[in-house]
C-alpha positions in Angstrom: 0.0 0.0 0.0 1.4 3.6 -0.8 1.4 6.9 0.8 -2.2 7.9 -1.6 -4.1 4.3 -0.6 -2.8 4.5 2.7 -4.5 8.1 3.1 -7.8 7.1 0.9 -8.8 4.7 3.7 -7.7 7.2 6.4 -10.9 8.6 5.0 -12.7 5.3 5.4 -15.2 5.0 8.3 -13.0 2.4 9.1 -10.1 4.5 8.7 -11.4 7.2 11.2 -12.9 5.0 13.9 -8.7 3.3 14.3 -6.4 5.3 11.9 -3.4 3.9 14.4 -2.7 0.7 11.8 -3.0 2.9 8.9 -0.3 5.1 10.8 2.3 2.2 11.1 1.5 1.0 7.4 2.4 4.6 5.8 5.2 4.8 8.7 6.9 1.8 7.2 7.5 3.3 4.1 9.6 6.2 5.6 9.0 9.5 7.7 7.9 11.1 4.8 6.4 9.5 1.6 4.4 10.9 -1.5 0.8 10.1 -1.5 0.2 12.2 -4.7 0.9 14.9 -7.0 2.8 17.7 -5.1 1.7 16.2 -1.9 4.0 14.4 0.8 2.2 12.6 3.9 4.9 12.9 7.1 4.2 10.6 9.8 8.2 11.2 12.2 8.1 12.8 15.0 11.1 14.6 13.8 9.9 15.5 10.5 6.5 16.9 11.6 8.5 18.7 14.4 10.5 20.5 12.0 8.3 21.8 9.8 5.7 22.8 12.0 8.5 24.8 13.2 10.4 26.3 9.5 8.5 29.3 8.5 9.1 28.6 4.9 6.2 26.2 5.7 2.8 28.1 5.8 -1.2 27.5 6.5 -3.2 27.2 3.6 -5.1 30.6 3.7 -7.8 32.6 1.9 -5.4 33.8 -0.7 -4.3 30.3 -1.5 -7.7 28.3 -0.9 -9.4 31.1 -3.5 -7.0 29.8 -6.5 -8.4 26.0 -5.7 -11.5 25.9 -4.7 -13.9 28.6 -7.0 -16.7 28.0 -4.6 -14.6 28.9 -1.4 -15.9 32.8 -0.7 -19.4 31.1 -1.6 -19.1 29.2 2.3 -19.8 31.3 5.2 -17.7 28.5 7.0 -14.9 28.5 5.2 -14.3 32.1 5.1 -15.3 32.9 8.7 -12.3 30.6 9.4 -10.4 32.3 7.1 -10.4 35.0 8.4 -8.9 34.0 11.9 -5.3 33.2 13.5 -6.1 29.4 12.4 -5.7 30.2 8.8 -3.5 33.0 8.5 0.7 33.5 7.8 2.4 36.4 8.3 2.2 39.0 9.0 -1.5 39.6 9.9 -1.0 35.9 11.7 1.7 37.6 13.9 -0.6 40.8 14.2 -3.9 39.2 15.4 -2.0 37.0 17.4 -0.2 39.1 19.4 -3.2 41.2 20.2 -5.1 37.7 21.2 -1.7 37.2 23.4 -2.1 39.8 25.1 -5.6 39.6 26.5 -5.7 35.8 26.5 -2.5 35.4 28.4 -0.7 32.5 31.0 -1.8 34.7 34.2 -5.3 34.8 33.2 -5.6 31.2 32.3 -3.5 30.5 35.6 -5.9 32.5 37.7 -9.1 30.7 36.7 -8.0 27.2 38.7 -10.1 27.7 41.3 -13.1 28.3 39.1 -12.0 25.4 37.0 -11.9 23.0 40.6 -15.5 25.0 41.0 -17.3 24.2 38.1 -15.6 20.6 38.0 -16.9 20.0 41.1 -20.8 21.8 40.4 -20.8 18.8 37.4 -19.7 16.1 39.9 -22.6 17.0 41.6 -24.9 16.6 38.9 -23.8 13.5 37.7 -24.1 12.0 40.9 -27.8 13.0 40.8 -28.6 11.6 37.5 -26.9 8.5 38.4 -28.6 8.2 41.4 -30.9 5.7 40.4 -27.8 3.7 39.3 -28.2 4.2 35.8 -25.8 5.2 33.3 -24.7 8.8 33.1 -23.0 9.6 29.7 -19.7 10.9 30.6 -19.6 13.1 26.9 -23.0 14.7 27.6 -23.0 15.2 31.3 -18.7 16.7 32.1 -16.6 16.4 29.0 -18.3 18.5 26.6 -19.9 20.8 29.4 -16.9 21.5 31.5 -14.7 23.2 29.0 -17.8 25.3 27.3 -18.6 26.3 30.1 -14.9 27.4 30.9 -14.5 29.3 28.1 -17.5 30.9 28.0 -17.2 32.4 31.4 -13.6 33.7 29.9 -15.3 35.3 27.1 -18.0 36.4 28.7 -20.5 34.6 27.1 -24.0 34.5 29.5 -25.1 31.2 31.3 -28.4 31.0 29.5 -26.5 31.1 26.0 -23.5 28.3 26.8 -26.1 25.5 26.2 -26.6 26.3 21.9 -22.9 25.7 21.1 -22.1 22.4 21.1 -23.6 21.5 18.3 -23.0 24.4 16.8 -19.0 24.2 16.8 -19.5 20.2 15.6 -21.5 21.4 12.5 -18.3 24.0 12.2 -15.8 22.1 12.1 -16.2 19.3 10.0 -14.6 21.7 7.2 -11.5 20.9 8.9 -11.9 17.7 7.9 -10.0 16.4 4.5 -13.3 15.6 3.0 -16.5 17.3 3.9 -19.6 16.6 2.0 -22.1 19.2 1.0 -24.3 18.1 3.7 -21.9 19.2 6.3 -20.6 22.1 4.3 -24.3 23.3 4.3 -24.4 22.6 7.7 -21.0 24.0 8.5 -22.5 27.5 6.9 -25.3 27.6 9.2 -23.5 27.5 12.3 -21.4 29.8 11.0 -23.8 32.0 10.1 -25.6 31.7 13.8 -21.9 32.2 15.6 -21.2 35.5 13.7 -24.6 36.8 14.3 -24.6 35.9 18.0 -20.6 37.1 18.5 -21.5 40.3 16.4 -24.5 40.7 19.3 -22.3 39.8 21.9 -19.4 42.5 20.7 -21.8 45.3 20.1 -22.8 45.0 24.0 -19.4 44.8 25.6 -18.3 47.6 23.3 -21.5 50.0 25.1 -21.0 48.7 28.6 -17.6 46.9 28.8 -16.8 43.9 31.6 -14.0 41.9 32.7 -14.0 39.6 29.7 -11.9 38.7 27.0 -14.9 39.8 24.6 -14.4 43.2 26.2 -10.9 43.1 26.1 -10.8 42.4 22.4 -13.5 44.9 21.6 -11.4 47.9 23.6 -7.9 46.9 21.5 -10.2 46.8 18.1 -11.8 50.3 18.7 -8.5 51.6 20.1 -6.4 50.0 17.3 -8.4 49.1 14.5 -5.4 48.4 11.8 -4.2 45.9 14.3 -8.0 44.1 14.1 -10.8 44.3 11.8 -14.1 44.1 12.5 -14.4 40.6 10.4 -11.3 39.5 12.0 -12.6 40.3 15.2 -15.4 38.0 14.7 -13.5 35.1 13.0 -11.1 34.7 16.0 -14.2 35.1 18.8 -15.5 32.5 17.0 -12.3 30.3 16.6 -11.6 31.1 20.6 -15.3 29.6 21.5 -14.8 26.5 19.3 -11.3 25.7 19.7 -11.9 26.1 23.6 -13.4 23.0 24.4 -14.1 21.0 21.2 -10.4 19.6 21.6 -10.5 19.4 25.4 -14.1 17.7 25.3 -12.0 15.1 22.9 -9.4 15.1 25.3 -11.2 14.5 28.1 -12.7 11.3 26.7 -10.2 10.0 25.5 -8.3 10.0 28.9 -11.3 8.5 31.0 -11.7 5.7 28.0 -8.0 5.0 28.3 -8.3 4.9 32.2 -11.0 2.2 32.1 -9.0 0.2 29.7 -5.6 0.1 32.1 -7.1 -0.5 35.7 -3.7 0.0 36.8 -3.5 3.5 35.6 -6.8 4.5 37.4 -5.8 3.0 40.4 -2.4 4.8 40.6 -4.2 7.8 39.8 -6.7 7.2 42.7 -3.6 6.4 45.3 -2.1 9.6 43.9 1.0 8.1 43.0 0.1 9.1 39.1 0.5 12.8 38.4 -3.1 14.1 36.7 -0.4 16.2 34.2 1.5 13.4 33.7 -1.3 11.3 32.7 -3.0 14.2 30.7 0.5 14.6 28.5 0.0 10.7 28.0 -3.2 10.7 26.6 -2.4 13.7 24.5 0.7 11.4 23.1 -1.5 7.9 22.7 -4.8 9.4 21.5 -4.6 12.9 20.3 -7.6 14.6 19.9 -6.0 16.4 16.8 -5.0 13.7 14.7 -3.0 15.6 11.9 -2.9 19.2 10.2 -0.7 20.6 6.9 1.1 22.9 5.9 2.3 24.3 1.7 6.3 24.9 1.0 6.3 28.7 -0.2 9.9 29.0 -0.2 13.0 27.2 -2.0 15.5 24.5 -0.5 13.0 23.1 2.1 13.5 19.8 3.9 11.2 17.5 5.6 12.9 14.4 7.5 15.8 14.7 4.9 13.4 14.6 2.0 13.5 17.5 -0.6 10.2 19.6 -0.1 9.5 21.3 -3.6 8.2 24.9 -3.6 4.3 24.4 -3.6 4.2 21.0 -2.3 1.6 20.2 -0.1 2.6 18.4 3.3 -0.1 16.4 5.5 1.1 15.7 8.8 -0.1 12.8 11.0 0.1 14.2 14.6 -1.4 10.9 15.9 1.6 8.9 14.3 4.4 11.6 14.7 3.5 11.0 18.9 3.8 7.0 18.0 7.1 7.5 16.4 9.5 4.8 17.9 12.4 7.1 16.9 11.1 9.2 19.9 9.3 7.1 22.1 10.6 3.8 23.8 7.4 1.1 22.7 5.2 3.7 21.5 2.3 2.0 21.5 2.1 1.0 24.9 0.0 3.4 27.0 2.3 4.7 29.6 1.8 7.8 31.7 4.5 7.4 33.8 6.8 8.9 30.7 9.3 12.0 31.3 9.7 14.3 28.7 6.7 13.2 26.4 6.5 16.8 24.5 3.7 15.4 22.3 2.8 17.6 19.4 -0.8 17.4 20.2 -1.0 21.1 20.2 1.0 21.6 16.9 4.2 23.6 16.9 5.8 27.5 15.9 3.9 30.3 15.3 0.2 28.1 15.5 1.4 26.2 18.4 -2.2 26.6 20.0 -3.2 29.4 22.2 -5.1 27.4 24.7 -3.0 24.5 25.5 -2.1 25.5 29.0 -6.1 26.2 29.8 -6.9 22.6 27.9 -4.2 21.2 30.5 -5.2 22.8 33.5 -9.1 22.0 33.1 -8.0 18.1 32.3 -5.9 17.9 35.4 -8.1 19.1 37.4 -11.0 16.6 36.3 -8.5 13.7 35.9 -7.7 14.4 39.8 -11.6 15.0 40.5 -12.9 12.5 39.1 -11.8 9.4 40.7 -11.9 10.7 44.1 -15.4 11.6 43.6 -16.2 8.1 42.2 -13.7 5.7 43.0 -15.9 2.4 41.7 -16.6 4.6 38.1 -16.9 1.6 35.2 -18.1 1.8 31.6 -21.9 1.0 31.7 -22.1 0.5 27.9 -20.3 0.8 24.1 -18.8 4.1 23.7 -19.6 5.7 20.4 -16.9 7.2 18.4 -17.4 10.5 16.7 -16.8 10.1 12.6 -14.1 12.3 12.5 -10.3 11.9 11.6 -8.8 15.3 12.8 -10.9 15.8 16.0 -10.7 12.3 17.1 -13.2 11.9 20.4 -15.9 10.5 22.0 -19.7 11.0 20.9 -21.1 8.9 23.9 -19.0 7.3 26.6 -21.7 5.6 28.8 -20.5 5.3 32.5 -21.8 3.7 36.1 -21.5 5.8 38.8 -20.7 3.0 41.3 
């Protein structure tokens, strides 16, 4: 199988629901293989390291994704997205990002612990009510996905009564991340975008009348104070990118850790005696089941490598996250799930100048849950078949039925 079949059944529902096989298949044929015209699939750790890292290696952005696809301004989605730090390069990546920076910063993040042990806590509570009757509680619905929307919205300042219309919301969304989205979920994808700019655009114009301590506020005060820095449009794009990319990863994250606890007992336990470190353990997951499986980046300058291989100008390069974190050139038996690792660095969280903005809120919010969690219910167990979502770059949990004990 080569680098193009290997990635046409990446694509497969089968493909999706394990790509970890596929992985090793395409990883036997080197770090980095072609799998088509001007295209080059990288699946080393090193490789996907460096060019997430060589700025000669951009995003695909508006400017770009206009020449390929005619119908690209013709998607809400697609250009909303566009128009954010996601798909920018210099220099109005570096410009909107170091605005964002500054108002979405470490101290901030560090500061909302105790409301992140809070609100962990407040959803505890609720699902021991639910499974009070000793029925299953659905881990997804009831802490995974609320937790970190509800996080982010209180960051943003996005009211209580609104937090509950997002989560479907951001799925619709992003499935144009996907490789392949059909025009179902495109049409879908254009809706929610539609909904999110209108409610952000509502949301904007009140904090800019009567400011609070938010980052919606923040944003709004550095726009109106600055606007060649931040454009209305852009404004908008990146509220909407912050709402989204605040909890859909972690949501996937947090699944994927308490599936992984449940199938090593002996990593739950140590976890429960306190002997396992909740950071260590959320670095682990991050490395064994990413919940961003791969991104890609377009040579735009001359000379570039990629894992020793010659990277054309204009040569498309798909990175597999999940496989690069497998890669037994950096891991000792990678594909044992071992939390007790030092130095794990996944790349879960990309790299360079998109290394993601809320990976140190995404950790704190999962160590304090992982901690949480089996304190509050030391007997948890699955109470059910977890149901996969059928995606390949957010990799997570639909349902992940659970007994309270």
């Amino acid at each position: 199988m080569d680098g193009a079949s290997i990635v046409e059944q990446l694509m497969t529902p089968e493909g999706r629901a394990d790509p970890y096989p596929l992985y090793e298949l395409a990883r036997g044929l080197g770090p980095v293989v072609p799998c088509g015209p001007d295209l080059l699939l990288a699946t080393g750790y090193g490789a996907c390291h460096q060019v997430l890292r060589t700025p000669g290696f951009l995003v695909a952005d508006a400017g770009m994704r206009e020449q390929w696809e005619p119908d690209f301004a013709d998607h809400p989605a697609k250009l909303l997205l566009s128009r954010s730090i996601l798909e920018s390069n210099a220099p109005g990546h570096a410009r909107m990002r170091s605005l964002i920076a500054s108002v979405f910063t470490a101290r901030r993040v560090a500061a909302l612990e105790p409301a992140v042990t809070a609100a962990v806590h407040v959803l505890l509570d609720e699902m021991a009510a639910q499974g009070a009757g000793g029925g299953p509680v659905d881990f997804m619905d009831g802490f995974a996905h609320r937790l970190p929307v509800g996080v982010i919205c209180e960051l943003l300042g996005v009211p209580p009564e609104d937090r509950y219309r997002f989560r479907g919301l951001a799925a619709d969304l992003t499935a144009t991340l996907e490789l392949i989205a059909d025009e179902s979920e495109l049409a879908a994808a254009d809706a929610a975008a539609d909904e999110l700019a209108g409610y952000f655009t509502a949301l904007a114009a009140r904090r800019r009348a009567r400011p609070e301590d938010d980052l919606v506020s923040a944003l709004v005060q550095v726009a109106a104070a600055e606007p060649g820095r931040l454009s209305g449009q852009e404004l908008l794009a990146n509220l909407v990118l912050l709402l989204v990319a605040g909890f859909e990863t972690t949501t996937g994250l947090l699944g994927n850790a308490l599936a992984l606890l449940f199938e090593h007992p002996g990593a739950a336990a140590a976890l429960r005696a306190g002997t396992l470190s909740p950071a260590g353990l959320t670095d682990e997951v991050l490395r064994y089941d990413s919940p961003v499986q791969l991104t890609s980046r377009i040579a735009l300058a001359d000379g570039l490598t990629a894992g020793g291989v010659p990277v054309p100008r204009g040569t498309g390069v798909l990175l597999l996250l999940g496989a690069a974190n497998r890669d037994p050139e950096r891991y000792a038996d990678p594909a044992r799930f071992d939390p007790g690792r030092r130095d794990s660095q996944p790349l879960s969280f990309g790299g360079g100048p998109h290394y993601c903005l809320g990976a140190q809120l995404a950790r704190l919010e999962a160590a304090v849950a992982l901690a949480a969690l089996p304190a509050r219910f030391p007997a948890l167990a699955p109470a059910g078949r977890p149901e996969r979502r059928d995606r390949l770059v957010l990799r997570g949990y639909a349902t992940l039925p659970v007994a309270l004990g």
